[in-house]
N, C-alpha and C positions, 0 to 999 in steps of 0.2 A: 478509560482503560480498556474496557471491553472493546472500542470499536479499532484501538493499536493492535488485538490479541486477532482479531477478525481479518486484518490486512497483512498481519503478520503470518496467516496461517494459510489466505488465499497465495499471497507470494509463494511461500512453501509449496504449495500443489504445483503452482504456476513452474514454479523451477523444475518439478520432480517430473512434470508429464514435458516437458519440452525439452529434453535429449529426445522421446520418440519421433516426436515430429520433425529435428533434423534427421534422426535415419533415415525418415520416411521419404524427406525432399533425395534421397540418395535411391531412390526405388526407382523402375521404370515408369511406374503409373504415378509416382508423388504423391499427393494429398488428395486425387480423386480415390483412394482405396480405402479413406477413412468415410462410415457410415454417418448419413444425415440426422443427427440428433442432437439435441441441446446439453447434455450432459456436462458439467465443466472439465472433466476430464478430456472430452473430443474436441471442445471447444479449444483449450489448451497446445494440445496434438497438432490440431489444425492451423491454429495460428502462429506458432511455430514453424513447423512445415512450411506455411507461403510466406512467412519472413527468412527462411532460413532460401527460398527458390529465388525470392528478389535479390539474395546478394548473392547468389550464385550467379545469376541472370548480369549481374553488374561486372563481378567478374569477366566473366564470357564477352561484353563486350567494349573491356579494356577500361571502363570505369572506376574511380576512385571509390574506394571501399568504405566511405564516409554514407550513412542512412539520410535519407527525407528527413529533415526537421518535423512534418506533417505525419513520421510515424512513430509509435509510441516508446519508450524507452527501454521495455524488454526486448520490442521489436527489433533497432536498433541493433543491439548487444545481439544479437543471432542474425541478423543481418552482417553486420561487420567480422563475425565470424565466419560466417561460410564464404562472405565473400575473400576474406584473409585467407582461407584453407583452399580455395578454388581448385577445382578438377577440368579436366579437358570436357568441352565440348557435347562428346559424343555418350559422358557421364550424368548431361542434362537431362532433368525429368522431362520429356515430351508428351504431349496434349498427342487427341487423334490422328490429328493431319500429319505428324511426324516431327513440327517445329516443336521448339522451345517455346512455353508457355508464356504468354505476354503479361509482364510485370504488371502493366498499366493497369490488366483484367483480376489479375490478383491481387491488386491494390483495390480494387472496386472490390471483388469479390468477401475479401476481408473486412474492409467498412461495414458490408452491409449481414456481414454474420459476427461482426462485435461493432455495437453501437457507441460501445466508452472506445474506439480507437483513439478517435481523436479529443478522447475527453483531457484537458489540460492536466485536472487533477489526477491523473492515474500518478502511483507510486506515491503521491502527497501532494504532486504539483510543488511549487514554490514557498506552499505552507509551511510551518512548522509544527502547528498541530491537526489541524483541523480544514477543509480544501472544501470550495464550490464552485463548479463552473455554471455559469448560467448564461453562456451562448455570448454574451456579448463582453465578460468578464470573468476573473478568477477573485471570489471574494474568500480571505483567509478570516478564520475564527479563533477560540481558543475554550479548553473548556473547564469546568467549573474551575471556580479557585485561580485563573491564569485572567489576561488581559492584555488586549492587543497595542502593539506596541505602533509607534509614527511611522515604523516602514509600511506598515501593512501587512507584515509576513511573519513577527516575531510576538513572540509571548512570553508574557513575565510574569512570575508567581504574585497572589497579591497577597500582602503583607494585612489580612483581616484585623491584626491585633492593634496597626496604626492607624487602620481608616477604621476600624469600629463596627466592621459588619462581624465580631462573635457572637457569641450568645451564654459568652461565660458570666458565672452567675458572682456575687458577694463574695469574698472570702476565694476568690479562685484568680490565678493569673492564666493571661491571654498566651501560649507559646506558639507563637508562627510556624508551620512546617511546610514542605514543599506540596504545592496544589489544595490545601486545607492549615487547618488549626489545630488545636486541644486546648482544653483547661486544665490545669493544673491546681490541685489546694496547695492553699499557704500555711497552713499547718500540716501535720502529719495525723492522724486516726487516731493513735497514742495504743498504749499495751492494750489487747485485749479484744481489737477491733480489726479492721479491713477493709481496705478500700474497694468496692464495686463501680461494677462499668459505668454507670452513670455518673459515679464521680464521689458516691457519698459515703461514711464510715457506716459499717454494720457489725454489730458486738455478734460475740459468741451466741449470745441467749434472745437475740434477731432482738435487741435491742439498738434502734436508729438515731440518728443525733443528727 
């Protein structure tokens, strides 16, 4: 749960700092005005920015407005934007020499100031919970309480109370819930009593049964 709350929150950022960096592909200087720091906010800025100059760059020279399969999937979506929105020419961010910044270099440039560019698993990869690339493959997982299905990709709750992995105790029944279990008693505590977390009756007068 925690590591869904953790990609859910980096996406978040990710989306909030990448309108700057297309303004910024709209500047004369481009993406060389943002300072050299690791921050993930700049990081964000910046990467934006040279996805947002590649599909401008695509535009400009009459190219279908479709992304590299080889770039990442927000890249992509800002890519296919700017190049949908396209401006004249003369509105391209230019490098020193006065030309239009070569895609190729900002494609290099980018790799090697985000390392997960071409990582498969960015956004989830093809997983459905859980994502590993490790260079020569993308191995899918699943976590606790879940189990990987015959594609390779899918996950299915497991049903603890049919295969027997609870740990419910005498007198309690097994109830299957999504991603885990509970115990439930088969009786009720009866007048007088209360049932506690751990599952057991406690009287008024912390008398236990």
């Amino acid at each position: 749960m925690w590591m869904v709350q953790e990609q859910c929150c980096h996406n978040q950022l990710e989306e909030l700092h990448c309108a700057t960096g297309i303004n910024l592909a709209s500047e004369p200087e481009g993406c060389a005005t943002l300072h050299n720091n690791n921050s993930l906010e700049t990081i964000f800025i910046k990467r934006c920015c040279h996805c947002c100059i590649l599909g401008k760059a695509a535009q400009a020279r009459g190219q279908q407005c479709e992304p590299n399969l080889m770039i990442s999937y927000q890249c992509g979506l800002v890519f296919r934007a700017c190049c949908v929105k396209g401006q004249e020419s003369s509105d391209f961010p230019r490098g020193d020499g006065g030309d239009p910044q070569d895609p190729a270099k900002i494609a290099d440039d980018e790799e090697q100031e985000d390392p997960y560019l071409n990582d498969r698993c960015r956004g989830g990869g093809p997983c459905k919970q859980q994502c590993r690339d490790t260079g020569d493959e993308v191995v899918c997982s699943c976590f606790v309480g879940y189990q990987l299905q015959s594609d390779g990709v899918s996950c299915e709750d497991i049903n603890e109370c049919i295969t027997g992995s609870h740990n419910c105790r005498l007198g309690e029944s097994c109830i299957n819930t999504v991603g885990s279990f509970r115990c439930q008693r088969d009786s009720s505590c009866g007048t007088g009593y209360e049932l506690t977390e751990d599952n057991n009756c406690k009287g008024t007068a912390s008398i236990q049964i």
